[in-house]
Chimera marker file (.cmm) of the C-alpha trace (Angstrom):
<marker_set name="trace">
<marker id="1" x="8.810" y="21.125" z="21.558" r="1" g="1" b="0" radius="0.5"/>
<marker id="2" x="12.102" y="22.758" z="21.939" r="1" g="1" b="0" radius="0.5"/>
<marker id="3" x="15.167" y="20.642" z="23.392" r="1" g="1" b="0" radius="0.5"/>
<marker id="4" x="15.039" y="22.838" z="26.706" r="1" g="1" b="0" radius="0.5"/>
<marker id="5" x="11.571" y="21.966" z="27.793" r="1" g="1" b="0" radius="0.5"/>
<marker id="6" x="12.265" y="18.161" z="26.392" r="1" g="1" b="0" radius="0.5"/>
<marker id="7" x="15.263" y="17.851" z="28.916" r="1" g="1" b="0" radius="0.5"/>
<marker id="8" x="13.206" y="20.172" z="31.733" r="1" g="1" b="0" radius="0.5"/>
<marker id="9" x="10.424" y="17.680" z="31.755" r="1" g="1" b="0" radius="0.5"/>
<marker id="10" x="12.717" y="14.515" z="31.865" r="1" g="1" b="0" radius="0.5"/>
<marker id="11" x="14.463" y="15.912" z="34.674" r="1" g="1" b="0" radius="0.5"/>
<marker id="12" x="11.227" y="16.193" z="36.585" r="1" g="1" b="0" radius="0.5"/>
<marker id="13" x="9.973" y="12.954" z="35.584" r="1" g="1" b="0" radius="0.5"/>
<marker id="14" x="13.546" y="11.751" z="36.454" r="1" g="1" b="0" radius="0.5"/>
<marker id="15" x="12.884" y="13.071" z="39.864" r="1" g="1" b="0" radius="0.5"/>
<marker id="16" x="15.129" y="15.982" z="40.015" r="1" g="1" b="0" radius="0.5"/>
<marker id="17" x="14.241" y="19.434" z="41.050" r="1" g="1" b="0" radius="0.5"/>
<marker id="18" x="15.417" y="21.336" z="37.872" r="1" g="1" b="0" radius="0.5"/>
<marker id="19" x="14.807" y="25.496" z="38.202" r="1" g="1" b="0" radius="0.5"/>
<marker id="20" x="14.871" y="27.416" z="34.723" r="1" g="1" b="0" radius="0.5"/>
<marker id="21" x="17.425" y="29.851" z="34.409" r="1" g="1" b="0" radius="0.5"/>
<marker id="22" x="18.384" y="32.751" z="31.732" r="1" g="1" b="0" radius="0.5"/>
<marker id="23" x="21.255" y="30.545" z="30.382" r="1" g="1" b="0" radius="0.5"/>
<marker id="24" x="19.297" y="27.166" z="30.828" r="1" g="1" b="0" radius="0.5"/>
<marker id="25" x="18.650" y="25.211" z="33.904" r="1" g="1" b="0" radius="0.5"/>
<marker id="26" x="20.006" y="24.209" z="36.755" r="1" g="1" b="0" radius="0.5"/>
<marker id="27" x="19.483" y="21.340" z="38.995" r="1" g="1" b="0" radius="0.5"/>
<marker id="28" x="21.712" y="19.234" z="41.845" r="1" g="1" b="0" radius="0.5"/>
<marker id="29" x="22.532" y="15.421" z="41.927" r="1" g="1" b="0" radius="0.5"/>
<marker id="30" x="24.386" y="14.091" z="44.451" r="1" g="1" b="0" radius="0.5"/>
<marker id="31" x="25.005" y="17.591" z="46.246" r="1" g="1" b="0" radius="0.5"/>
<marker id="32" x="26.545" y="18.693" z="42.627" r="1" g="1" b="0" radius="0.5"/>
<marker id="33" x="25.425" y="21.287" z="40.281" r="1" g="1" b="0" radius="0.5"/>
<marker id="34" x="24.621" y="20.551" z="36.977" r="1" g="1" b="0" radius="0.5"/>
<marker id="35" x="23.141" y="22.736" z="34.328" r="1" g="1" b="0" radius="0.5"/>
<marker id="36" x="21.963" y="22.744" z="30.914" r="1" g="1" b="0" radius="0.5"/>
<marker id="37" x="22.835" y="25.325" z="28.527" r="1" g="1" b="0" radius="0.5"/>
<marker id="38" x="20.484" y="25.750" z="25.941" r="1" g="1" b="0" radius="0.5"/>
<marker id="39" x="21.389" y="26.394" z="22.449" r="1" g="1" b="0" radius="0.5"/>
<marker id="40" x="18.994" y="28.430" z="20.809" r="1" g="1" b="0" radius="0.5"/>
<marker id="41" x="21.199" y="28.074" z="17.504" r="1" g="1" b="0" radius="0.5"/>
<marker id="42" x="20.782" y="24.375" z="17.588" r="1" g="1" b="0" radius="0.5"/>
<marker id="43" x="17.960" y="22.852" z="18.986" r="1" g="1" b="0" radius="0.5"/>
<marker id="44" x="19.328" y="19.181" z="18.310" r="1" g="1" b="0" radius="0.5"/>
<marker id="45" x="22.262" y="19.684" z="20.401" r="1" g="1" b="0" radius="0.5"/>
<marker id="46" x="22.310" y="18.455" z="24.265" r="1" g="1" b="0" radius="0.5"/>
<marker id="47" x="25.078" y="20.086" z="26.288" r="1" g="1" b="0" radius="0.5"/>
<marker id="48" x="24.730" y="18.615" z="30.186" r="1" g="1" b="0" radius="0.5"/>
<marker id="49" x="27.451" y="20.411" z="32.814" r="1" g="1" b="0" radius="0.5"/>
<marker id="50" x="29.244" y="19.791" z="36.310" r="1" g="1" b="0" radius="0.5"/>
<marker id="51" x="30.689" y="23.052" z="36.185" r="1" g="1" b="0" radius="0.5"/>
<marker id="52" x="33.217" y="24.394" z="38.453" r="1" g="1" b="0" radius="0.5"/>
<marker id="53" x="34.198" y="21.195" z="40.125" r="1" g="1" b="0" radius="0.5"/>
<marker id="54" x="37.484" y="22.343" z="40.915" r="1" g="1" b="0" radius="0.5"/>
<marker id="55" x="39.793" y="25.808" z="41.447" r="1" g="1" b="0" radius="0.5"/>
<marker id="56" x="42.863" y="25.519" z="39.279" r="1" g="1" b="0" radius="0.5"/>
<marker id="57" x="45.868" y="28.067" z="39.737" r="1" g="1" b="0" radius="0.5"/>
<marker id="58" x="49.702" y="28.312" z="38.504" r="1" g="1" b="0" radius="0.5"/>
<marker id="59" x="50.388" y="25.658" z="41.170" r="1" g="1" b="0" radius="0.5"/>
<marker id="60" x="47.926" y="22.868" z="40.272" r="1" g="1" b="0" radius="0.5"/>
<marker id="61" x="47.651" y="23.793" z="36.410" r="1" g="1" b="0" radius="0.5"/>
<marker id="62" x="50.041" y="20.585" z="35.137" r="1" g="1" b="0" radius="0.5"/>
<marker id="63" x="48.787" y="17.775" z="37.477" r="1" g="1" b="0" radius="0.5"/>
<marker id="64" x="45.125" y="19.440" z="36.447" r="1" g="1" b="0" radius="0.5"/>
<marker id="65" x="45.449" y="18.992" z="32.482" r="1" g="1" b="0" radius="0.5"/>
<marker id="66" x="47.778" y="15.494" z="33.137" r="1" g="1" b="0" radius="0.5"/>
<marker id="67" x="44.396" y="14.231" z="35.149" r="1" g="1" b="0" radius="0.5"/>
<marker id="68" x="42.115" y="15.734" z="32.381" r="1" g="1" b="0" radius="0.5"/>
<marker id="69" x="43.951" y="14.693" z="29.616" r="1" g="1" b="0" radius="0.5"/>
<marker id="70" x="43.795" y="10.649" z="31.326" r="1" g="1" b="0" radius="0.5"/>
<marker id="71" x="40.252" y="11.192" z="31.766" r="1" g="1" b="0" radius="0.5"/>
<marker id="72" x="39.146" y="12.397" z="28.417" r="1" g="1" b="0" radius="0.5"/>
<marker id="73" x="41.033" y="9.379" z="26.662" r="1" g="1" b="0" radius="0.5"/>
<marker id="74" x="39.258" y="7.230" z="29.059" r="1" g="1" b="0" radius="0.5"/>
<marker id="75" x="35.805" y="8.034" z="29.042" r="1" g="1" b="0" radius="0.5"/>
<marker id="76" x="33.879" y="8.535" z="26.112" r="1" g="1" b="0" radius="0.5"/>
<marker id="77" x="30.754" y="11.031" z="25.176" r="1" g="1" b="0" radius="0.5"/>
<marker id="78" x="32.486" y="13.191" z="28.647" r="1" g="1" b="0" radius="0.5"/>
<marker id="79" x="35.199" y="15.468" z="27.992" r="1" g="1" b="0" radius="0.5"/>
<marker id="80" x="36.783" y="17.745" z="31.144" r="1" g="1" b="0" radius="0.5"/>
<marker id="81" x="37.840" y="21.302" z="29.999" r="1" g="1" b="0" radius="0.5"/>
<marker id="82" x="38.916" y="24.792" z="32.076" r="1" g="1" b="0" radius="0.5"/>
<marker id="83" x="37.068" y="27.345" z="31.688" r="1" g="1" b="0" radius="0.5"/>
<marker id="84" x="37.259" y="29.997" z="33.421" r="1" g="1" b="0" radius="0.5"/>
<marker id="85" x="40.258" y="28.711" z="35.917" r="1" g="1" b="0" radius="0.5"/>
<marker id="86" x="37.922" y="25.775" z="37.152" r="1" g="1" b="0" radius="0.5"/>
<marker id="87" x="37.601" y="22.152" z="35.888" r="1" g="1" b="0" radius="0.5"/>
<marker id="88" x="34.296" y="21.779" z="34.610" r="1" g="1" b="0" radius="0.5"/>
<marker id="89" x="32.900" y="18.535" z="33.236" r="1" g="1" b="0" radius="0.5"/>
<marker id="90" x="30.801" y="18.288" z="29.980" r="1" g="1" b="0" radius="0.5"/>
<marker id="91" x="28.875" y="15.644" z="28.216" r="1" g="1" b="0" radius="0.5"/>
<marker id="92" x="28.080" y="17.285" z="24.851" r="1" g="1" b="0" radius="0.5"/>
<marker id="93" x="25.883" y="15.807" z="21.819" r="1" g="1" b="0" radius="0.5"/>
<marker id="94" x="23.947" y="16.624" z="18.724" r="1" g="1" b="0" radius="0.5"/>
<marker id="95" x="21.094" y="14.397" z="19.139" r="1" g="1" b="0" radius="0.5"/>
<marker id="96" x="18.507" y="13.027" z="16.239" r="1" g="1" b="0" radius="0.5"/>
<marker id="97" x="15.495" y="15.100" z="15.987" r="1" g="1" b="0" radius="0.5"/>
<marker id="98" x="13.449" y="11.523" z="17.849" r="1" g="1" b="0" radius="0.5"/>
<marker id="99" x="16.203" y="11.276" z="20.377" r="1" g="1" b="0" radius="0.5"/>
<marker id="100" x="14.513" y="9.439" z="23.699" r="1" g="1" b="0" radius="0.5"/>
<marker id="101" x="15.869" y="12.144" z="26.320" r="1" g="1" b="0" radius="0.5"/>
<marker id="102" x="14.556" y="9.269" z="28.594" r="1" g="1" b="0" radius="0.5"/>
<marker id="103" x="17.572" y="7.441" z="28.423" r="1" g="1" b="0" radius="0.5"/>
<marker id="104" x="19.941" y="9.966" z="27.682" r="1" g="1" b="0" radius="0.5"/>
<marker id="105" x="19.193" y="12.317" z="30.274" r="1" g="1" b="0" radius="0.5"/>
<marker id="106" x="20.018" y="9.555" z="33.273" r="1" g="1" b="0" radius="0.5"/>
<marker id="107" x="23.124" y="8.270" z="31.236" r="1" g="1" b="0" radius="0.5"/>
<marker id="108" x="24.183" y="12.035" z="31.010" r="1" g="1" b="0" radius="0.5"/>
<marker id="109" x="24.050" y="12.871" z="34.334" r="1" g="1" b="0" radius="0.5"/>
<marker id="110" x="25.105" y="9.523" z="36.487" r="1" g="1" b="0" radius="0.5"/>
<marker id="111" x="28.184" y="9.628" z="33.481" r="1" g="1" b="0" radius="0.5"/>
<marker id="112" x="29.423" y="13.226" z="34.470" r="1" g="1" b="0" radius="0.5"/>
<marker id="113" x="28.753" y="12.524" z="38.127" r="1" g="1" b="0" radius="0.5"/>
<marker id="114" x="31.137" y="9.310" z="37.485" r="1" g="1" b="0" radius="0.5"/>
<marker id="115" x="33.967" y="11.578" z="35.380" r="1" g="1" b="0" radius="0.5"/>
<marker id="116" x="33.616" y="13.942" z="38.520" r="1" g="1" b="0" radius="0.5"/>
<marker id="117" x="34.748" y="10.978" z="41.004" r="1" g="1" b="0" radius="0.5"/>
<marker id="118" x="37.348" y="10.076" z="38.696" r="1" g="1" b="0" radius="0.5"/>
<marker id="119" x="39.250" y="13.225" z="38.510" r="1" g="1" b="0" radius="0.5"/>
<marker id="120" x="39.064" y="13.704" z="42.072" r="1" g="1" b="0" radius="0.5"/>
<marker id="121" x="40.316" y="10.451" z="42.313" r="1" g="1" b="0" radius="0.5"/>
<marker id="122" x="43.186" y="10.693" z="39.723" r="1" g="1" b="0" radius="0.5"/>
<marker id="123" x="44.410" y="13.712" z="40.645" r="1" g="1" b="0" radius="0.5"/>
<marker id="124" x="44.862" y="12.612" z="44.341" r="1" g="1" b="0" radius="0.5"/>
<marker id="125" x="47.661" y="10.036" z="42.696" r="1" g="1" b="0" radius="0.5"/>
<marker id="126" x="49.433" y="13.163" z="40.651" r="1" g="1" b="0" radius="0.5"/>
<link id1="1" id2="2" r="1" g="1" b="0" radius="0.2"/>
<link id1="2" id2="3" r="1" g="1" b="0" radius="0.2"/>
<link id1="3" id2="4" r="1" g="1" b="0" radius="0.2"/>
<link id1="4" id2="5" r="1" g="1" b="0" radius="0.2"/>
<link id1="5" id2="6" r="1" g="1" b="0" radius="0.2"/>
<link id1="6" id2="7" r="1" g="1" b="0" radius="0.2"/>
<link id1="7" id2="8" r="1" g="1" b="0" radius="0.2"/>
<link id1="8" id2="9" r="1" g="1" b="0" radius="0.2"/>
<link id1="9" id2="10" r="1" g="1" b="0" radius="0.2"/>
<link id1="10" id2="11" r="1" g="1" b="0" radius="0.2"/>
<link id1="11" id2="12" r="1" g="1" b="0" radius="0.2"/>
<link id1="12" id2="13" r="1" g="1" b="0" radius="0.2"/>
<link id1="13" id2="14" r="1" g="1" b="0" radius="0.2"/>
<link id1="14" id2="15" r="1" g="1" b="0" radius="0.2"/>
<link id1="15" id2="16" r="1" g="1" b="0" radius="0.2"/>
<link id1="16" id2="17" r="1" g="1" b="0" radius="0.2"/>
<link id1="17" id2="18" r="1" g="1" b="0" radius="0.2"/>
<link id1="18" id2="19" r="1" g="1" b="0" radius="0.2"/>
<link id1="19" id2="20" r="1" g="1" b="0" radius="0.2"/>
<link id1="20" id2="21" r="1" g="1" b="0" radius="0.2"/>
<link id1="21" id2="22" r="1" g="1" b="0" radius="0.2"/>
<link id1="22" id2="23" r="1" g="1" b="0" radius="0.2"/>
<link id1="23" id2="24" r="1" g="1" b="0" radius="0.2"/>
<link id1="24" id2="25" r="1" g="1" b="0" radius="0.2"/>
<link id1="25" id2="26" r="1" g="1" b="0" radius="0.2"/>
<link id1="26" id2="27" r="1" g="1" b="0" radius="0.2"/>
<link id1="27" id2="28" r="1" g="1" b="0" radius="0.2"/>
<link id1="28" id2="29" r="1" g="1" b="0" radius="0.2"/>
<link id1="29" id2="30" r="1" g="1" b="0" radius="0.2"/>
<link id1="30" id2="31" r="1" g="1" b="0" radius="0.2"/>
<link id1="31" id2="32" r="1" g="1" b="0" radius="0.2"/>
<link id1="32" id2="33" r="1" g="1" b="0" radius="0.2"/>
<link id1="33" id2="34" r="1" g="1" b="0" radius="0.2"/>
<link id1="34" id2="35" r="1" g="1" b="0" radius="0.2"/>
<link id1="35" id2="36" r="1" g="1" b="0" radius="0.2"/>
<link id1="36" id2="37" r="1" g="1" b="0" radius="0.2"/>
<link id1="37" id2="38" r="1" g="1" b="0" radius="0.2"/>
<link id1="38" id2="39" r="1" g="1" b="0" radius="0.2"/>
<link id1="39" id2="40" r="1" g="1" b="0" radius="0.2"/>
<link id1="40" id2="41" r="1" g="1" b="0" radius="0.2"/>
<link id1="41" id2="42" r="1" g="1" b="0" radius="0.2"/>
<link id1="42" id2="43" r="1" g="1" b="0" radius="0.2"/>
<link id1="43" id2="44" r="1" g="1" b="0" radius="0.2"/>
<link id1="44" id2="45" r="1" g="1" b="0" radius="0.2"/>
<link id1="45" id2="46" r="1" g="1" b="0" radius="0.2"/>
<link id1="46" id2="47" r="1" g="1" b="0" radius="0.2"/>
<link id1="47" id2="48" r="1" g="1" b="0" radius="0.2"/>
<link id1="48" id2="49" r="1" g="1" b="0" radius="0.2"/>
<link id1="49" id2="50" r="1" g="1" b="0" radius="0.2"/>
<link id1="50" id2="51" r="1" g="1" b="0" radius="0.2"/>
<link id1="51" id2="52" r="1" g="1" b="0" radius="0.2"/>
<link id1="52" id2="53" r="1" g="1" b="0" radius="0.2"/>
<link id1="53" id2="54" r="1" g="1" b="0" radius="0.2"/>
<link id1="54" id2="55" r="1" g="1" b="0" radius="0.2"/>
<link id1="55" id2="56" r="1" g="1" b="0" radius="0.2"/>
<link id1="56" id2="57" r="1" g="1" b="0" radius="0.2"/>
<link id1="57" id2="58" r="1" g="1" b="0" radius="0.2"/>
<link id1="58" id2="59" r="1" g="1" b="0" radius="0.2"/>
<link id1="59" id2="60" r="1" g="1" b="0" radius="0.2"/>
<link id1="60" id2="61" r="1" g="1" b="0" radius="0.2"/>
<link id1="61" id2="62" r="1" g="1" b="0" radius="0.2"/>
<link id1="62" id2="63" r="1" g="1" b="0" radius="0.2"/>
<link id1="63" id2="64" r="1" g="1" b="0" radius="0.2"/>
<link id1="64" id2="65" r="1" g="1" b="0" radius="0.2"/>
<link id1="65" id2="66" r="1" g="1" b="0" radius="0.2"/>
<link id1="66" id2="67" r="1" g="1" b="0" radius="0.2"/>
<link id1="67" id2="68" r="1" g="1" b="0" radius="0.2"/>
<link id1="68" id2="69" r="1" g="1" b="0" radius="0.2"/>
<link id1="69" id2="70" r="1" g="1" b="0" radius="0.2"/>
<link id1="70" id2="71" r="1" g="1" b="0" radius="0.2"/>
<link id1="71" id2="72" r="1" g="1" b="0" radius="0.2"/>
<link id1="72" id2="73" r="1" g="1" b="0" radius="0.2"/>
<link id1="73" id2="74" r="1" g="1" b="0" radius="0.2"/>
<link id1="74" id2="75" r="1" g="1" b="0" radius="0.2"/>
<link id1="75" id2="76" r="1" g="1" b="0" radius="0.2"/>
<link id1="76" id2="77" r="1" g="1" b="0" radius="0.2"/>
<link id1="77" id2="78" r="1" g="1" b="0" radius="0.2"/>
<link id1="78" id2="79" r="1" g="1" b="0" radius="0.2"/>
<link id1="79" id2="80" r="1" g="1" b="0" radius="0.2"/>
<link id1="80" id2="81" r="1" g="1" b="0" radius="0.2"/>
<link id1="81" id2="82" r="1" g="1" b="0" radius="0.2"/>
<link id1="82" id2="83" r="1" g="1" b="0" radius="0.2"/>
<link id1="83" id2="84" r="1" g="1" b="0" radius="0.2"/>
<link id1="84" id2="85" r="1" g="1" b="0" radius="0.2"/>
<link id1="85" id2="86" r="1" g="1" b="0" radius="0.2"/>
<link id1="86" id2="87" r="1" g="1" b="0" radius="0.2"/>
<link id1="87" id2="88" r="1" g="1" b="0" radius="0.2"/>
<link id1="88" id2="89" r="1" g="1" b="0" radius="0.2"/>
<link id1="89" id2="90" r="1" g="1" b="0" radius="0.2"/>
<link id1="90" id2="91" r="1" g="1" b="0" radius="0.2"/>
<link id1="91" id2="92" r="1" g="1" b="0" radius="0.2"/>
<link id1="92" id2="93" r="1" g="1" b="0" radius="0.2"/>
<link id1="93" id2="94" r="1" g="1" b="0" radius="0.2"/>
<link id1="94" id2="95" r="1" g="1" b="0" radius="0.2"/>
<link id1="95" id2="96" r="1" g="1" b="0" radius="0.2"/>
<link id1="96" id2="97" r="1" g="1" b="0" radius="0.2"/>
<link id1="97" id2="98" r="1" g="1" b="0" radius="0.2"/>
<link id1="98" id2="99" r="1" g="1" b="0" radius="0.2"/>
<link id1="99" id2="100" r="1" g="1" b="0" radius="0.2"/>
<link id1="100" id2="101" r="1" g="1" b="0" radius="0.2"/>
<link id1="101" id2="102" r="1" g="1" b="0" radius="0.2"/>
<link id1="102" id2="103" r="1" g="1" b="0" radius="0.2"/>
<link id1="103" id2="104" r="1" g="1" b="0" radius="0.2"/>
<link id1="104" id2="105" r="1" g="1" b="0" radius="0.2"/>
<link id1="105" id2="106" r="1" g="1" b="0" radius="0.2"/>
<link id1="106" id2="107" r="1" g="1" b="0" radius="0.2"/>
<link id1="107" id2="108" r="1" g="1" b="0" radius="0.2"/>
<link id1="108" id2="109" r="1" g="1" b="0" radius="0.2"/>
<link id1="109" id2="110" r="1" g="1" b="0" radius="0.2"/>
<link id1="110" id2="111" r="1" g="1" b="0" radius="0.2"/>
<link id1="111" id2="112" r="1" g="1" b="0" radius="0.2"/>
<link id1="112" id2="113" r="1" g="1" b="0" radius="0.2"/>
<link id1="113" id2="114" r="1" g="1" b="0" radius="0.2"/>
<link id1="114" id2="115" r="1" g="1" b="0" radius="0.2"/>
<link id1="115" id2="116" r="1" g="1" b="0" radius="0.2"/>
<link id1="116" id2="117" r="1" g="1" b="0" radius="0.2"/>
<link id1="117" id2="118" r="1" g="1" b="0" radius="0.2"/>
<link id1="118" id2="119" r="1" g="1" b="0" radius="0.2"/>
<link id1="119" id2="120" r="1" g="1" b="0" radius="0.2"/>
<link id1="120" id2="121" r="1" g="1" b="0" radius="0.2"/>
<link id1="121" id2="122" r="1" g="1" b="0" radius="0.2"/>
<link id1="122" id2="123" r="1" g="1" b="0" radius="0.2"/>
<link id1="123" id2="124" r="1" g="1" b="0" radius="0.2"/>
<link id1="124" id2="125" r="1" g="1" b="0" radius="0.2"/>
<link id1="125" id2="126" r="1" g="1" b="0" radius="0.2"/>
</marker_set>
């Protein structure tokens, strides 16, 4: 079974309403979007999303990367990035070929809710 319908069916047996997409899927936790891009190139690796979780502009851009920078020497397995002039939030990892997405998918997504509060948080004190 390829790693997209692995992670499709854990997120439904997780309880979330995951919709397939061209790129992946998409699904919301906590009123946030997350999505999964699959990888056709490499079907062991797991690449979970918050995208877009905050605008950044000429104004913001230091206090932005300061808070990002904190975060991803902080937390491990989640690493914050901008792409596309928004903060997005990205738990990444090539995975065994037996990986249990039953405990991975969870982990994955109540971790990059968790690095969501915490830039939010840390870049209120900036």
């Amino acid at each position: 079974m390829k790693m997209i319908d692995k992670v499709m069916e854990e997120l439904q047996k997780q309880g979330f309403l995951p919709q397939r997409e061209d790129f992946g899927i998409a699904f919301k936790y906590q009123m946030t979007n997350y999505l999964y891009l699959e990888d056709k190139e490499d079907e062991d690796y797991f690449s979970l999303y918050a995208p877009y979780i905050f605008e950044v502009d000429n104004e913001n851009m230091a206090d932005v990367l300061v808070t990002i920078n904190a975060i991803n020497n902080a937390m491990k397995v989640i690493k914050l990035v901008v792409n596309d002039d928004h903060v997005w939030v990205c738990f990444e990892e090539k995975l065994p070929k037996d990986a249990n997405l039953e405990d991975i998918v969870p982990y994955a997504v109540v971790t990059l809710f968790h690095a969501r509060q915490q830039f939010y948080e840390q870049l209120k004190k900036a």
